[in-house]
Structures are given as structure tokens and as C-alpha cells.
C-alpha positions, 0 to 999 in steps of 0.5 A: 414829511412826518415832521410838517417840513417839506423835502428841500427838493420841493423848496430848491431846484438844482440846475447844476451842482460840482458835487452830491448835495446833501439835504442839509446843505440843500436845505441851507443853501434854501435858508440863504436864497431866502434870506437874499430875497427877503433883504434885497441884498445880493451876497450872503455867507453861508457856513455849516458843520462842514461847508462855508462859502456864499449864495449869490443872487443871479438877478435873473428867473430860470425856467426848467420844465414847469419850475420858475423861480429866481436863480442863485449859485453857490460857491463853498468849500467842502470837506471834499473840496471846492465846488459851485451849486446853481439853483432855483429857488422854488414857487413853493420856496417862495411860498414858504417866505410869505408865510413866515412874514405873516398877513401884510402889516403884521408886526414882525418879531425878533424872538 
């Protein structure tokens, strides 16, 4: 973490993926389950250099071993093709979105 930013295996927990996941599509796969929770939305795209698709919210939490977080699942098509991705979005994820959000009724900026 020489960087500040923790690894993404510590913000997601993959319960299945159709393909290797890499850790920039791991860590945008994090940015959008972020995105749905704080919105309430359920769908969202997600695009990259080599991927697009949409995360979907389960509306439902997962529980793997001492993990416990909402649960998502991602369609996408890759470079190698299409594939799905499941996964929790982490205590420490979550974590992460309230410090971004700030101290409750904190003024909430756009740039």
C-alpha cells in the first residue's frame, strides 16, 4: 500500500468470476458497487480500456467465512470475450464510501 490506497482484494470479495480478474477491473467493479449503494440505484455501466458492460445490485448480503457485504454481479465483455463476476462488496469497501461522504451534513462538493 506504498500508495495510501488499499489492495482491492481488501475493498471486494469475489465469489465467482467466468475469467482472471485483473486489479484494475476489480478495483472498477469496487467504484461502481460504490456508486449503486450510494445512489440506491440498482444497474449501473461500467466501461474501461478493454472491458464494458453493467454492475448490478442483488438486493441481498452474502456471507463468505467473516466477510458480509451486499452482493453484486457483473456482466462485461472482455478482450477475451464475455463473462460474469459476483461479488461482495467489503466492510472495508463500505468503510471507504462514508469517509468519502464526509462527517453527516457536511456540504458535498462537485470538483
Amino acid at each position: 500500500m506504498a500508495d495510501g490506497k488499499p489492495p482491492y482484494w481488501v475493498l471486494i470479495s469475489v465469489l465467482f468470476s467466468s475469467f482472471p480478474l485483473a486489479e484494475g477491473v476489480a478495483l472498477l467493479l469496487h467504484e461502481a458497487a460504490l456508486e449503486l449503494v450510494r445512489s440506491g440505484r440498482k444497474e449501473t455501466p461500467v466501461a474501461g480500456d478493454v472491458l464494458s458492460g453493467k454492475v448490478r445490485d442483488m438486493d441481498h448480503h452474502a456471507v463468505l467465512g467473516a466477510i458480509r457485504g451486499p452482493a453484486f454481479e457483473a456482466e462485461l465483455e472482455t478482450e477475451r470475450g464475455s463473462g460474469t463476476v459476483r461479488f461482495i462488496l467489503t466492510r472495508e469497501g463500505l468503510e471507504l464510501l462514508k469517509a468519502r461522504a464526509g462527517p453527516p451534513g457536511a456540504p458535498r462538493y462537485l470538483n
